[in-house]
C-alpha positions as CSV (number, residue, x, y, z in Angstrom):
1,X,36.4,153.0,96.7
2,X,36.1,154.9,93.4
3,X,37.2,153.0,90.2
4,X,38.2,155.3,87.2
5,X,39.2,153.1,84.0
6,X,41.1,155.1,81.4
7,X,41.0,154.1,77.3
8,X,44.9,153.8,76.1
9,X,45.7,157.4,74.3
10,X,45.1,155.8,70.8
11,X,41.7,154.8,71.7
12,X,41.0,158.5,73.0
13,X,38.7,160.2,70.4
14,X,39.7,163.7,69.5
15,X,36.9,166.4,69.9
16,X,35.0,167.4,66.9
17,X,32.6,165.8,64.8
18,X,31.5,162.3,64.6
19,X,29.5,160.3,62.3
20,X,25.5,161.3,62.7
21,X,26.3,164.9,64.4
22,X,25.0,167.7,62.2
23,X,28.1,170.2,61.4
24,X,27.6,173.6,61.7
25,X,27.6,175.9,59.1
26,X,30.4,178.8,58.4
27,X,31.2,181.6,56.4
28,X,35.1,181.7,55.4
29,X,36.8,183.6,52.3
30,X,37.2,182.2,49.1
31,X,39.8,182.7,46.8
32,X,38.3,184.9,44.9
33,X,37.5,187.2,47.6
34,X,33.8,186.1,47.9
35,X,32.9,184.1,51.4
36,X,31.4,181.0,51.1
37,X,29.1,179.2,53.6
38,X,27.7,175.3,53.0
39,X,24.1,177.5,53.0
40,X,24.6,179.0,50.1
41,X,24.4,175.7,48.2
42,X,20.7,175.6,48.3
43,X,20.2,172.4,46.0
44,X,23.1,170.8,47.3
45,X,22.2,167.0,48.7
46,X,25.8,166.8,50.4
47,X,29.0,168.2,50.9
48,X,32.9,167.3,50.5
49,X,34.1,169.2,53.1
50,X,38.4,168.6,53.0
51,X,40.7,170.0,54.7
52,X,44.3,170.4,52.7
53,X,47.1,172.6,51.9
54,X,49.5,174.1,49.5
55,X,52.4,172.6,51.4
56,X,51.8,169.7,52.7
57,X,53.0,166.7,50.3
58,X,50.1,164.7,51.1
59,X,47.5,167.1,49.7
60,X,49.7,167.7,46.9
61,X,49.3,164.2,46.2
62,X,45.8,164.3,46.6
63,X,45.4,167.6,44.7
64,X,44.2,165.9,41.5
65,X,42.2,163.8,43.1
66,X,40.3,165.9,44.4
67,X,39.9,167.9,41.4
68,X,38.5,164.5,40.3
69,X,36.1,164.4,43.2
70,X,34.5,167.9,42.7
71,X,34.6,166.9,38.8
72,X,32.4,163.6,39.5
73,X,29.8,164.3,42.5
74,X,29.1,168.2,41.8
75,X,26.5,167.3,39.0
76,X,24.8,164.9,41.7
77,X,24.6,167.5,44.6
78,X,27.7,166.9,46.4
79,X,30.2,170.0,45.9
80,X,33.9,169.6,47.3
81,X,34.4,172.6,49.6
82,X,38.1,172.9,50.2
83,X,39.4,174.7,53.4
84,X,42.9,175.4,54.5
85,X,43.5,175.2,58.3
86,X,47.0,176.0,58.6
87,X,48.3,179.4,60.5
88,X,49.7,181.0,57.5
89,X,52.1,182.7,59.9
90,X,53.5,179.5,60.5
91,X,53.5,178.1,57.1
92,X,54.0,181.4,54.8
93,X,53.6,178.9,51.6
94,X,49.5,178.5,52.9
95,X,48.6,182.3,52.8
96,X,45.6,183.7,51.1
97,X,48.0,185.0,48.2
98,X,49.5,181.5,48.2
99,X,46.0,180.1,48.1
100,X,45.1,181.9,45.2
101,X,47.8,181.4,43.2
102,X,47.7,177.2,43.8
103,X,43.5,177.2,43.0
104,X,44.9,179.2,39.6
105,X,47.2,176.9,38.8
106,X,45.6,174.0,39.0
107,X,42.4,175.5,37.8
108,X,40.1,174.8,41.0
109,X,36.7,174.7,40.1
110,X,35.6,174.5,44.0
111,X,35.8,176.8,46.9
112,X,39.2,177.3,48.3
113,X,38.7,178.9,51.6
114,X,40.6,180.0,54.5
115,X,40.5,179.7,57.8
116,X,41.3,182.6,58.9
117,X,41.4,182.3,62.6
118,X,41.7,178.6,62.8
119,X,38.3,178.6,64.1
120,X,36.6,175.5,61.9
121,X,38.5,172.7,61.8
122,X,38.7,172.3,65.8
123,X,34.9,172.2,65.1
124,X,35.4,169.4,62.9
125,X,38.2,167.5,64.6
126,X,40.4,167.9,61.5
127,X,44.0,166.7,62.3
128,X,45.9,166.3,59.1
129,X,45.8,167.4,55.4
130,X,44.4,165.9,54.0
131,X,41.1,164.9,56.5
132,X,37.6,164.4,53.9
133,X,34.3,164.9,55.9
134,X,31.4,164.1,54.0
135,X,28.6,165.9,54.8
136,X,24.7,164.3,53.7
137,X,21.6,167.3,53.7
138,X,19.2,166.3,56.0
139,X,16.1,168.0,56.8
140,X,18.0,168.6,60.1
141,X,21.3,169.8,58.8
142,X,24.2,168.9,57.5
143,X,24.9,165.1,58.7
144,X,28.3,163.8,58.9
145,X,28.5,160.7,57.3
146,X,32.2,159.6,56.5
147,X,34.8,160.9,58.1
148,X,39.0,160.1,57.2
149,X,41.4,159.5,54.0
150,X,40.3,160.3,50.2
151,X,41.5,156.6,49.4
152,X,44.3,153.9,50.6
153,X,47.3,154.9,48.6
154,X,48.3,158.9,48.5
155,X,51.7,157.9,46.8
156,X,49.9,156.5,43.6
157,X,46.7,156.6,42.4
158,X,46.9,154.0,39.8
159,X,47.2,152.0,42.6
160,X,44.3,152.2,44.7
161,X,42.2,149.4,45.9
162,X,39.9,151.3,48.5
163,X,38.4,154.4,47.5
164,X,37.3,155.2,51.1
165,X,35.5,159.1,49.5
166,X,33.6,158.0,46.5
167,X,32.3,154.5,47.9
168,X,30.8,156.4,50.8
169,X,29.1,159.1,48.6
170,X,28.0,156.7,45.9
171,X,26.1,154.4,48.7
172,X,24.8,158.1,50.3
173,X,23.5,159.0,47.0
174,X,21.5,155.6,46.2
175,X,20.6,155.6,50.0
176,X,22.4,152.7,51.0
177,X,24.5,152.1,54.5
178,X,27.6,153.7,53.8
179,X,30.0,150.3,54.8
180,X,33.0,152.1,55.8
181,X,32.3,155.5,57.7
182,X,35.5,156.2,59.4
183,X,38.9,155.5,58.2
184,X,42.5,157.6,59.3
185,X,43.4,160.7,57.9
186,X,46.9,160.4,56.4
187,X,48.9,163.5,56.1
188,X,50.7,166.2,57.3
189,X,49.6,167.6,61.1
190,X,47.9,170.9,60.8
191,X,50.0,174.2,61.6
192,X,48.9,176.2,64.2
């Protein structure tokens, strides 16, 4: 007799990256009509690779803070790399024109790519916008080290208690065990 044991659907880990794989590395277009790849950043001791939107009312939320991010760890080697995932024929409001005017607008000072194709954030296992990856440069790639939300409260920042992003690249940067590495993505599903 063969015994097969299944894990409930919520236990059932999506594909894509988990923390300690090495991500590979891409080359998608950037707002300004340059592409970007996580090589060119040869100095770079990490990367905040988040996936997020012009639509989605989640990563507005976020849109700031993440500004914030890129603001606060780009000086200490860990660049946000924005990419949007959605199928711009789905959602017209996430095109590549769209794109460029929301990184205007709010004055983006990172990489706001596209991906065209929908061909990198299967690779990561992205399911929502906003879903934060943070990458760590190792001598064999680029390691995922936290995976999940920007924070516990998308509706207010003055209200946060758990700044899931920053605690994890703080303890990467002083070498410490990052103590949360995983935490769920809160946002709109991605449009494919």
């Amino acid at each position: 007799m063969i015994c097969v044991a299944f894990a409930p659907k919520d236990k059932i880990r999506p594909s894509g990256y988990d923390i300690g794989d090495i991500a590979t590395d891409f080359s998608l277009k950037n707002v300004d009509g340059n592409m970007v790849s996580l090589s060119d950043f040869e100095t770079a001791r990490g990367f905040l690779v988040i996936f997020t939107c012009n639509t989605c009312p989640y990563a507005v939320a976020y849109e700031d803070r993440i500004i914030a991010l890129d603001a606060k760890y780009k000086s200490k080697g860990v660049p946000v790399i924005a990419i949007n995932p959605n199928n711009p024929v789905a959602k017209p409001g996430d095109s590549f024109e769209a794109m460029k005017k929301r990184a205007a607008e709010k004055g983006f000072n990172f990489p706001y790519l596209l991906d065209d194709g929908q061909k990198i954030y299967p690779q990561y296992g992205a399911q929502r916008t906003p879903h934060v990856y943070l990458l760590e440069s190792t001598k064999s790639g680029n390691m995922v080290r936290y995976i999940g939300a920007i924070d516990d409260n998308y509706q207010d920042a003055s209200q946060v208690e758990d700044r899931y992003v920053e605690d994890a690249v703080d303890a990467m940067l002083a070498g410490k065990e990052i103590g949360v590495t995983v935490t769920k993505a809160i946002g709109c599903s991605i449009k494919i």
